[in-house]
N, C-alpha and C positions, 0 to 999 in steps of 0.2 A: 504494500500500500504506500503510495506517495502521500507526500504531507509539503504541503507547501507553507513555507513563512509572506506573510503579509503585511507591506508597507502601503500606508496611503497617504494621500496630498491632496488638497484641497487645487484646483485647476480654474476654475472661473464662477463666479456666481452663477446661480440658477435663473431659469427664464423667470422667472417673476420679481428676481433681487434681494429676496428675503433670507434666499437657504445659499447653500453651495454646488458647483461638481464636484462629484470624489474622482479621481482617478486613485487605483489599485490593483498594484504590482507582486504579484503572485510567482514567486522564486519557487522553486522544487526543493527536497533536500537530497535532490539524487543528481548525478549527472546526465541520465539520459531523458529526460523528462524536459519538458519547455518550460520557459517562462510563459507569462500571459498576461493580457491588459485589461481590465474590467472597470466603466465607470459606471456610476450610480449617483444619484439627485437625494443629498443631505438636506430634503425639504418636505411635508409633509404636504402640503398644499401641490407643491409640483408632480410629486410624486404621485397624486390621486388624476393630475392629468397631462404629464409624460411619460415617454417610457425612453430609454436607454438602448441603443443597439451599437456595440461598438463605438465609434466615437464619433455618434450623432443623437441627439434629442427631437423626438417626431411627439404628435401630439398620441396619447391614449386610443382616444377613438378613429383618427386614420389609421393608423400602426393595428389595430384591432381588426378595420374592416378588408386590409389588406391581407391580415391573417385569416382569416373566416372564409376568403376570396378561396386561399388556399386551400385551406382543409375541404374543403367541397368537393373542389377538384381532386383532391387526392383521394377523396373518398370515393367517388367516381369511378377515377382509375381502378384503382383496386376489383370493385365489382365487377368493372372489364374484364381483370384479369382474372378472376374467378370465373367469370361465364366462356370466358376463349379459351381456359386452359388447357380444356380436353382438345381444343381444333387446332393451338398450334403446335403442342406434341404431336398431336396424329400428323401436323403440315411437315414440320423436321423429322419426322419418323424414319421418312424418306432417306434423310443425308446420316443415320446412325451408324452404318456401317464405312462410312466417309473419314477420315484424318481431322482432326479436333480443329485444324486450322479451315477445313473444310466447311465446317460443319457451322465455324463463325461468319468467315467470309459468306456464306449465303445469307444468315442473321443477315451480316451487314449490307450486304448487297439489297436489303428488303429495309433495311433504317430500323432496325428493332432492337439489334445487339446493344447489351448494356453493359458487357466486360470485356476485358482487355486477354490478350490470348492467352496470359501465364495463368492466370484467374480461370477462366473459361476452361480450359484444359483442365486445371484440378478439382474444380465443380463436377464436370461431365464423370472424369473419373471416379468422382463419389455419388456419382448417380442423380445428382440435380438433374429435374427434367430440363427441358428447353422452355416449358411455360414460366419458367422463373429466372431462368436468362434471359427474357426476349421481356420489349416491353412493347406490346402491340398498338398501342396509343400511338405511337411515334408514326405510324405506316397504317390509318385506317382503313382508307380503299382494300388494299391489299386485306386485311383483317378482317372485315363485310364480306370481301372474296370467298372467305376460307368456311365460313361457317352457314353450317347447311342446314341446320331448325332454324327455323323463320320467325318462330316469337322469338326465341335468342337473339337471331341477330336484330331485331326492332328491339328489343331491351340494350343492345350493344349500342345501335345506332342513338337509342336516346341519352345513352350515358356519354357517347360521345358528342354530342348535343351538349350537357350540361359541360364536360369538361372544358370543350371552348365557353361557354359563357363564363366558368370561371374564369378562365385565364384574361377574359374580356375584364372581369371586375376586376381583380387582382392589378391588371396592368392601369387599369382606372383609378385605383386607392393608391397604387403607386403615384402614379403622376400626381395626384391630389396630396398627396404626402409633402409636408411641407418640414425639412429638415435643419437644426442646428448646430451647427460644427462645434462639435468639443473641442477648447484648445488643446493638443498634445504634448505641450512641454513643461 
């Protein structure tokens, strides 16, 4: 177990004047471990409507709805990959008896592979399917293609419906994110 020692500094007043920014510097007690930089808003008032991310101050409620944006989307996803799992194993079934590099390059040749070949190779070897290497979101045409129950793929189709509108909100709370630079020294 690592244990890290912690120094903090006070860095610039908080958005409102009242409190402070902490920056806080998190040493390891090991050699192979990182340091790391963490600020936080020493203000009660601030803190009930900013939030911290690295070394910017966004308001609570954008930083929120851009989070929300996300998890929709990911939850989304996921369900994809639950209802395609059986159709893209069965689609790579095909390339099993193929060389592991084979067997990505088609992945990739289709925009689904999500590991890199040293990864990939030792997954397959321990018997990971392909439905959890492949991330079929990335390539849906192709994905509609593959799946031959017709309520599935309309439940597919609608999930990937929502997963773009997430990414519509998300990239919308982004832009409405209105950010402030923590000073870092």
């Amino acid at each position: 177990m690592v244990n890290y020692e912690t120094s903090e500094r006070e860095v610039s007043a908080c958005p409102c004047g009242k409190g402070k920014v902490i920056r806080s510097f998190h040493t390891p007690d090991n050699a192979w471990s990182r340091n790391y930089t963490t600020y936080g808003l020493a203000c009660p008032e601030c803190n009930a409507k900013f939030v911290v991310e690295r070394e910017h101050i966004y308001s609570r409620s954008e930083h929120e709805a851009m989070e929300a944006a996300s998890e929709k989307g990911i939850a989304a996803r996921i369900k994809v990959d639950q209802l395609a799992a059986s159709y893209v194993d069965a689609y790579f079934k095909q390339f099993e008896d193929k060389p592991k590099t084979e067997q990505l390059r088609q992945m990739s040749l289709l925009k689904v592979a999500t590991a890199h070949l040293d990864r990939f190779r030792k997954e397959r070897r321990q018997g990971t399917p392909f439905s959890r290497l492949a991330n079929p979101t990335n390539n849906p045409k192709w994905l509609l293609s593959i799946v031959s129950d017709e309520e599935k793929k309309k439940q597919i189709a609608e999930l990937l419906s929502k997963i773009d509108e997430a990414k519509e909100e998300e990239e919308k709370a982004k832009t409405a994110m209105i950010s402030i630079r923590v000073p870092t020294t």
